[in-house]
C-alpha positions in Angstrom: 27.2 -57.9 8.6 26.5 -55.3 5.7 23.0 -54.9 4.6 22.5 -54.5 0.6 20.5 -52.6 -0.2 16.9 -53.5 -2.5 17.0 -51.8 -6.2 13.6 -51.5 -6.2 13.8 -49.2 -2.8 16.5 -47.5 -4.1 15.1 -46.7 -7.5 11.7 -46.0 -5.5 13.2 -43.8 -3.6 15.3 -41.4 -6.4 11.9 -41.3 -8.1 10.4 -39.9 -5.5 9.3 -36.3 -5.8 10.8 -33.0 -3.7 7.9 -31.8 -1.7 6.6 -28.4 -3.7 7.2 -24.9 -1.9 4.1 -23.8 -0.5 2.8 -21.1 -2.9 3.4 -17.2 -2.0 0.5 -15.8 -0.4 -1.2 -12.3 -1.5 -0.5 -9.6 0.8 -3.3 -8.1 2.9 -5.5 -6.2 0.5 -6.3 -3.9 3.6 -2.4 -3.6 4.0 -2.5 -2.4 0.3 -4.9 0.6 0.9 -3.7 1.8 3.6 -0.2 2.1 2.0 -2.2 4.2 -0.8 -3.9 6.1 2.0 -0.7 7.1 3.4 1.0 8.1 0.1 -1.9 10.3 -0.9 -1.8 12.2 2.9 1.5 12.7 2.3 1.1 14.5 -1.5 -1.8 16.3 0.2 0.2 17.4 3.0 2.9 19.0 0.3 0.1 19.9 -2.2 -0.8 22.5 1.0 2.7 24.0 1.2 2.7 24.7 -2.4 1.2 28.5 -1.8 3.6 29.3 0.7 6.6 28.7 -1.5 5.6 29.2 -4.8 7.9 32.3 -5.9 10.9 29.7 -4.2 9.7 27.2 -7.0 9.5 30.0 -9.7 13.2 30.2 -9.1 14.2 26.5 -9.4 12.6 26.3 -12.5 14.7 29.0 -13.7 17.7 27.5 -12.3 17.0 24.7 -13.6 16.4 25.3 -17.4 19.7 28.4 -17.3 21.7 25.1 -16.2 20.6 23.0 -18.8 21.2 25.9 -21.2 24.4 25.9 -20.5 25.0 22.6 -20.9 23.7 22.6 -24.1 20.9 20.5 -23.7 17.1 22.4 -22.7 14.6 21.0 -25.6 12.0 22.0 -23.5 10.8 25.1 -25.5 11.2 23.7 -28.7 8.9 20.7 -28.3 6.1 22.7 -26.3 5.6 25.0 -29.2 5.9 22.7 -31.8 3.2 20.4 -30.0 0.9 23.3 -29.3 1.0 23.8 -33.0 -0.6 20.1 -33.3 -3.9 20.6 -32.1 -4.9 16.7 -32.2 -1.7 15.6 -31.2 -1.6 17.9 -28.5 -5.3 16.3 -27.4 -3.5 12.8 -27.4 -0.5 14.2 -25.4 -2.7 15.6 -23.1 -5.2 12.7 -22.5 -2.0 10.3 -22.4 -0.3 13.0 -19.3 -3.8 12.8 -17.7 -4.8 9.0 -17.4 -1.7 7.0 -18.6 0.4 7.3 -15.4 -2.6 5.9 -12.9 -4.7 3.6 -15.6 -1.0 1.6 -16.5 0.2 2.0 -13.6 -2.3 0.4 -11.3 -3.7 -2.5 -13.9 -0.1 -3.8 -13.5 0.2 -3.1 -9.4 -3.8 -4.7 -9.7 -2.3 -7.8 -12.0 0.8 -9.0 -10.2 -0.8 -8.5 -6.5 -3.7 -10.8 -8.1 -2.2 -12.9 -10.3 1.9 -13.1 -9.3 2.1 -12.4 -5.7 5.7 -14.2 -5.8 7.2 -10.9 -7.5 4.3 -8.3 -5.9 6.2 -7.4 -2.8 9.6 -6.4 -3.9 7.7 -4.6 -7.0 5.4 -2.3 -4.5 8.3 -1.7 -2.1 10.4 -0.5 -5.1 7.2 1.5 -5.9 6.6 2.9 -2.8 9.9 4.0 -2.1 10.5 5.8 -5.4 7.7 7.3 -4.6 8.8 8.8 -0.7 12.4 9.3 -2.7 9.9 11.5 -5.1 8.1 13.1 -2.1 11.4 14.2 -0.2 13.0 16.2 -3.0 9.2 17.9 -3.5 9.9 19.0 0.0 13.2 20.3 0.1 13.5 21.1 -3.3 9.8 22.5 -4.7 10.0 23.2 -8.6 8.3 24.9 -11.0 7.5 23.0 -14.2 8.2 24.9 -17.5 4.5 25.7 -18.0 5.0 28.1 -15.3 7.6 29.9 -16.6 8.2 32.8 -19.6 8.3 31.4 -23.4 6.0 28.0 -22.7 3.2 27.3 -23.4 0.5 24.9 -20.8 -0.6 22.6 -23.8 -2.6 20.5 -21.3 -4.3 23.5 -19.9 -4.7 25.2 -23.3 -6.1 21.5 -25.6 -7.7 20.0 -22.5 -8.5 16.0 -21.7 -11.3 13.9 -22.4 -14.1 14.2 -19.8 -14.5 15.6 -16.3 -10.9 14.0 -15.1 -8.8 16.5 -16.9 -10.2 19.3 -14.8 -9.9 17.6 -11.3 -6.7 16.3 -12.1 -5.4 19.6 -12.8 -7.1 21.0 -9.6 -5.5 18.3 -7.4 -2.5 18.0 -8.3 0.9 19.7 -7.0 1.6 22.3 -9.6 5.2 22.9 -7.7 6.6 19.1 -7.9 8.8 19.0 -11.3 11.6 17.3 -10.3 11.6 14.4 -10.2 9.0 13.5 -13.0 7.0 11.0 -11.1 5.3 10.2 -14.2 8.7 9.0 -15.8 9.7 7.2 -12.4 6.2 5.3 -12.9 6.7 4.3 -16.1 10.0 3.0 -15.5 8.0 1.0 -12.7 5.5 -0.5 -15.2 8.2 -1.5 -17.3 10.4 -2.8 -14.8 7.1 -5.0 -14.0 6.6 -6.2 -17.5 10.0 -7.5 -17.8 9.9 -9.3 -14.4 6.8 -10.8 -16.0 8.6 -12.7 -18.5 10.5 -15.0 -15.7 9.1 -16.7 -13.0 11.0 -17.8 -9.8 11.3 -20.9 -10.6 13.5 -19.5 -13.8 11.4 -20.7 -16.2 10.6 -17.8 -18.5 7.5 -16.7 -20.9 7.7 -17.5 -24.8 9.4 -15.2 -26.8 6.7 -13.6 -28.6 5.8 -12.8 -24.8 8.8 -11.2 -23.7 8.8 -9.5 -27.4 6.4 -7.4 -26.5 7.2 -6.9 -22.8 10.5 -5.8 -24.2 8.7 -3.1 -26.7 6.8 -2.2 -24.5 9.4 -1.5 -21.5 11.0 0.6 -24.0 8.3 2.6 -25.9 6.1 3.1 -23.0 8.9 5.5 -21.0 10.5 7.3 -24.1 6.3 8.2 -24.9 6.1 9.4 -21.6 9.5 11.0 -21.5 8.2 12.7 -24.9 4.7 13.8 -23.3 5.9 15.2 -20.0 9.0 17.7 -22.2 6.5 18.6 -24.6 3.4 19.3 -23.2 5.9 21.8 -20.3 5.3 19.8 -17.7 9.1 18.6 -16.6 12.8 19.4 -17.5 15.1 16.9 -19.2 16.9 16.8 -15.8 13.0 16.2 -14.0 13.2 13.2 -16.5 16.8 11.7 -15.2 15.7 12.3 -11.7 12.8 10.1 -11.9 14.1 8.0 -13.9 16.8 7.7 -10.9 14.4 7.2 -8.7 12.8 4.2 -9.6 16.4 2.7 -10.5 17.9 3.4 -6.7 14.6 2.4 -5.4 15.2 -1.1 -7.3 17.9 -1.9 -6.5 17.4 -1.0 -2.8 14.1 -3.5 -2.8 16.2 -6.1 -4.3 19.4 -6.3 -3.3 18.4 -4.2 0.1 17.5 -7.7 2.1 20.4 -8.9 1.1 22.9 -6.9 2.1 21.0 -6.5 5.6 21.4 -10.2 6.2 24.9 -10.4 4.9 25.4 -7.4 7.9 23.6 -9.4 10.7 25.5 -12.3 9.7 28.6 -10.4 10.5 27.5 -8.9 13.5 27.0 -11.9 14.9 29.8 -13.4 13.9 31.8 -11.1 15.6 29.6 -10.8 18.8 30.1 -14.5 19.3 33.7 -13.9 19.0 33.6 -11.6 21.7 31.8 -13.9 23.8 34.2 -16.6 23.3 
């Protein structure tokens, strides 16, 4: 005997609503530091070899700049002096290489850990590993930047920053890691984030004067930096592309990384259960 069904069940039932997702939770803000911590022994630990291989760096930034001679392409020298000629744009240069790479850069990392923790974790591993990708090439690889070298000049070092954060900034930091910039490779992370910022998981994407802007500023915000870091004799052109590869690779391996490592087990087992049978 066939049972028919009720149209008011049935229509009761198509109305009824998919049970929501539960909602991403943050990650451990002790997690968080400790990842910081570890960065920072690690640049500390390379900041200490800097001494013991200084004349080495001395001449990689040589190498560096007589390749990009040749090529054609070393705009290095032009744009320090010219800058140094600027005395108040050489200020803003200066305060902008001080404080723009960590004040940007950590109000978005601060932001999407708070606010979007749905795109925080693939974001801080891309960070974090163009970072280490940074780290390794400072090791095997220590650089002068152009500051360093005969014909520049150190604008930052000769204008100065605003307040007490220049100096220690300066003091702390590792004067042999040109290549890659990690400024550029930060920036490229900040706008990376503000683009992700325009679409949610759920597809449904920000309003257009939103996205304007996070499209302005995903563009203006690394050419600047690019700009700052050549002209104030801090990087090479080449120090640019390298960072600006290292956030890219770093991106795609956060990404796509996952999966690709399922698509692998997946096989693996596949085939392992073909063996067994």
């Amino acid at each position: 005997m066939a049972v028919v069904e009720q149209p008011e069940l049935a229509r009761a039932t198509l109305k009824e609503p998919l049970p929501a997702p539960p909602a991403p939770k943050r990650s451990p803000i002790v997690f968080e530091l400790a990842i910081v911590v570890f960065l920072g022994w690690i640049y500390n630990w390379l900041q200490d070899l800097a001494p013991l291989r200084y004349r080495l760096a001395l001449r990689h930034g040589a190498g560096i700049l007589s390749f990009e001679q040749s090529l054609g392409v070393s705009p290095e020298r032009a744009m320090d002096h010219w800058l140094a000629g600027h005395h108040l744009l050489a200020y803003i240069s200066s305060d902008f290489y001080d404080n723009a790479i960590f004040g940007v850069t950590f109000c978005f990392a601060a932001w999407i850990w708070w606010r979007r923790p749905d795109i925080y974790r693939p974001l801080r591993n891309t960070l974090v590993v163009a970072n280490l990708a940074g780290f390794a090439v400072f090791w095997a690889y220590p650089v002068a930047p152009p500051r360093m070298l005969p014909g520049f000049i150190d604008v930052v070092a000769k204008v100065g920053g605003l307040g007490s954060w220049h100096n220690t900034l300066v003091k702390h930091a590792d004067q042999l890691a040109a290549m890659p910039s990690m400024h550029i490779a930060w920036a490229l992370w900040c706008s990376l984030v503000a683009l992700r910022l325009c679409r949610r998981e759920d597809g449904v994407r920000a309003g257009r004067a939103a996205c304007f802007v996070a499209l302005g500023f995903a563009t203006a915000y690394p050419v600047a930096t690019a700009l700052v870091v050549l002209a104030t004799g801090n990087h090479y052109l080449l120090d640019v592309l390298a960072g600006a590869g290292c956030t890219a690779l770093a991106a795609v391996g956060a990404y796509y990384g996952p999966v690709l490592w399922d698509a692998l087990a997946r096989t693996w087992q596949q085939r392992l259960e073909r063996r067994c049978t």
